[in-house]
N, C-alpha and C positions, 0 to 999 in steps of 0.2 A: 485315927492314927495308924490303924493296919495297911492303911492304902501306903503312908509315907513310908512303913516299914518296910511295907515288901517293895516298893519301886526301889528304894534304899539297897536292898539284899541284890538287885539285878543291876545298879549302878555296880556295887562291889563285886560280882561276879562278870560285871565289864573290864573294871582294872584288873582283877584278877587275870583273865584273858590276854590282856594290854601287859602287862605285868611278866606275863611269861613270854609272849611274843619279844620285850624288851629283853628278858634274858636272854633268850636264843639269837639275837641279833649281837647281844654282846660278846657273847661266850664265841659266836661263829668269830668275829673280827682276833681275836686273838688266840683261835686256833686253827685256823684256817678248817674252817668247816664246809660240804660241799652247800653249793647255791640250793639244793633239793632244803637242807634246814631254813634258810634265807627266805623261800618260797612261803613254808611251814610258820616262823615268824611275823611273818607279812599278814596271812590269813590268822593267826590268833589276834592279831593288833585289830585288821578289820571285823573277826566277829565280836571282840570288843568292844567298839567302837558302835555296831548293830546292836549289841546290847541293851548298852547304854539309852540309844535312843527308843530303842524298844519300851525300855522303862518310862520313861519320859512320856512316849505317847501313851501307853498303856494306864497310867496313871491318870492321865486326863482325862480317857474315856471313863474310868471307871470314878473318877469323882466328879464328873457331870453325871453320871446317870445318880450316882447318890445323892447328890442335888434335885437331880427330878424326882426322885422317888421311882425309877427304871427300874428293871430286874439288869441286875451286874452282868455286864458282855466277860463273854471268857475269853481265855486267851489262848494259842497255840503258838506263845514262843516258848512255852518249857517243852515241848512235843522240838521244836526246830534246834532246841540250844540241846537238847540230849541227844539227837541225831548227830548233828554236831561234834560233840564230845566222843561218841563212839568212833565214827568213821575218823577223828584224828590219832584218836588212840591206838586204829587197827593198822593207818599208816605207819604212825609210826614204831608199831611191833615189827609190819613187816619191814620198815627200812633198818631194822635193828637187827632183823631175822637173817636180812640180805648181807650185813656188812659181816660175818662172822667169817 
Protein backbone atom coordinates (compact mmCIF):
# COMPACT_ATOMS: atom_id res chain seq x y z
CA UNK A 1 0.00 0.00 0.00
CA UNK A 2 3.04 2.43 0.31
CA UNK A 3 3.77 2.25 -3.44
CA UNK A 4 -0.17 3.57 -3.86
CA UNK A 5 0.50 6.03 -1.37
CA UNK A 6 3.25 7.72 -2.37
CA UNK A 7 2.34 7.64 -6.46
CA UNK A 8 -0.92 9.23 -4.72
CA UNK A 9 1.10 12.19 -2.90
CA UNK A 10 2.95 12.93 -6.52
CA UNK A 11 -0.50 12.88 -8.37
CA UNK A 12 -1.48 15.56 -5.56
CA UNK A 13 1.52 17.41 -5.79
CA UNK A 14 0.68 17.53 -9.88
CA UNK A 15 -2.75 19.22 -9.27
CA UNK A 16 -1.23 21.16 -6.71
CA UNK A 17 1.16 22.61 -9.60
CA UNK A 18 -1.91 22.47 -12.20
CA UNK A 19 -3.88 24.14 -9.56
CA UNK A 20 -1.66 27.28 -9.20
CA UNK A 21 -0.62 27.43 -12.81
CA UNK A 22 -4.86 27.71 -13.05
CA UNK A 23 -4.82 30.34 -10.56
CA UNK A 24 -2.24 32.50 -12.26
CA UNK A 25 -4.12 32.23 -15.52
CA UNK A 26 -7.13 33.39 -13.90
CA UNK A 27 -6.08 36.21 -11.74
CA UNK A 28 -3.76 37.35 -15.10
CA UNK A 29 -7.31 37.54 -17.28
CA UNK A 30 -8.86 39.97 -14.82
CA UNK A 31 -6.11 42.08 -14.07
CA UNK A 32 -4.35 42.45 -16.86
CA UNK A 33 -1.20 40.82 -15.80
CA UNK A 34 1.99 40.91 -17.92
CA UNK A 35 2.36 37.63 -20.48
CA UNK A 36 5.93 36.98 -18.29
CA UNK A 37 2.93 35.44 -15.47
CA UNK A 38 1.04 33.83 -18.46
CA UNK A 39 4.52 32.10 -19.50
CA UNK A 40 5.03 31.24 -15.48
CA UNK A 41 1.29 29.60 -15.50
CA UNK A 42 1.82 27.59 -18.51
CA UNK A 43 5.06 26.03 -17.03
CA UNK A 44 3.36 25.17 -13.45
CA UNK A 45 0.27 23.44 -15.53
CA UNK A 46 3.15 21.57 -17.70
CA UNK A 47 5.43 20.46 -14.72
CA UNK A 48 2.06 19.38 -13.34
CA UNK A 49 1.17 17.49 -15.83
CA UNK A 50 5.12 15.70 -15.72
CA UNK A 51 4.17 14.96 -12.46
CA UNK A 52 1.45 13.32 -12.69
CA UNK A 53 2.85 11.07 -15.25
CA UNK A 54 5.99 10.65 -13.32
CA UNK A 55 3.93 9.03 -10.80
CA UNK A 56 2.24 6.80 -12.87
CA UNK A 57 5.32 5.51 -14.33
CA UNK A 58 7.20 5.34 -11.34
CA UNK A 59 4.60 3.31 -9.70
CA UNK A 60 4.81 0.73 -12.24
CA UNK A 61 8.36 0.23 -12.13
CA UNK A 62 8.46 0.00 -8.58
CA UNK A 63 5.54 -2.58 -8.43
CA UNK A 64 6.85 -4.96 -10.93
CA UNK A 65 10.06 -5.17 -9.50
CA UNK A 66 8.15 -5.95 -6.08
CA UNK A 67 6.36 -8.56 -8.00
CA UNK A 68 9.77 -9.95 -8.94
CA UNK A 69 11.22 -9.84 -5.85
CA UNK A 70 13.96 -6.90 -7.58
CA UNK A 71 15.82 -4.66 -5.37
CA UNK A 72 13.33 -1.15 -5.84
CA UNK A 73 14.79 1.15 -8.70
CA UNK A 74 15.07 4.74 -7.34
CA UNK A 75 13.86 7.60 -8.39
CA UNK A 76 15.27 11.17 -9.42
CA UNK A 77 12.06 12.92 -9.83
CA UNK A 78 12.14 14.51 -6.19
CA UNK A 79 15.98 15.60 -7.23
CA UNK A 80 14.09 17.18 -10.77
CA UNK A 81 10.57 18.52 -8.92
CA UNK A 82 13.00 20.42 -6.17
CA UNK A 83 15.10 21.94 -8.72
CA UNK A 84 12.06 22.83 -10.15
CA UNK A 85 10.49 24.47 -7.14
CA UNK A 86 13.56 26.59 -6.37
CA UNK A 87 14.44 27.96 -9.77
CA UNK A 88 10.53 29.10 -9.88
CA UNK A 89 10.58 30.60 -6.71
CA UNK A 90 13.98 32.63 -7.57
CA UNK A 91 12.04 33.75 -10.72
CA UNK A 92 9.72 34.81 -9.24
CA UNK A 93 11.42 36.81 -6.27
CA UNK A 94 13.16 38.38 -8.90
CA UNK A 95 10.18 39.41 -11.04
CA UNK A 96 8.81 40.81 -7.69
CA UNK A 97 12.17 42.37 -6.93
CA UNK A 98 12.10 43.98 -10.56
CA UNK A 99 8.51 45.47 -10.38
CA UNK A 100 9.14 47.75 -7.27
Amino acid sequence: MANERTALAWVRTGLAFIAGGIALTSVSTVTDLPAFLKIVAVLSCLIGAVTAVNALVSWQRIERAMRRGDPLPSSTALRWLVGAVVIAAAVMVGYAMSQR
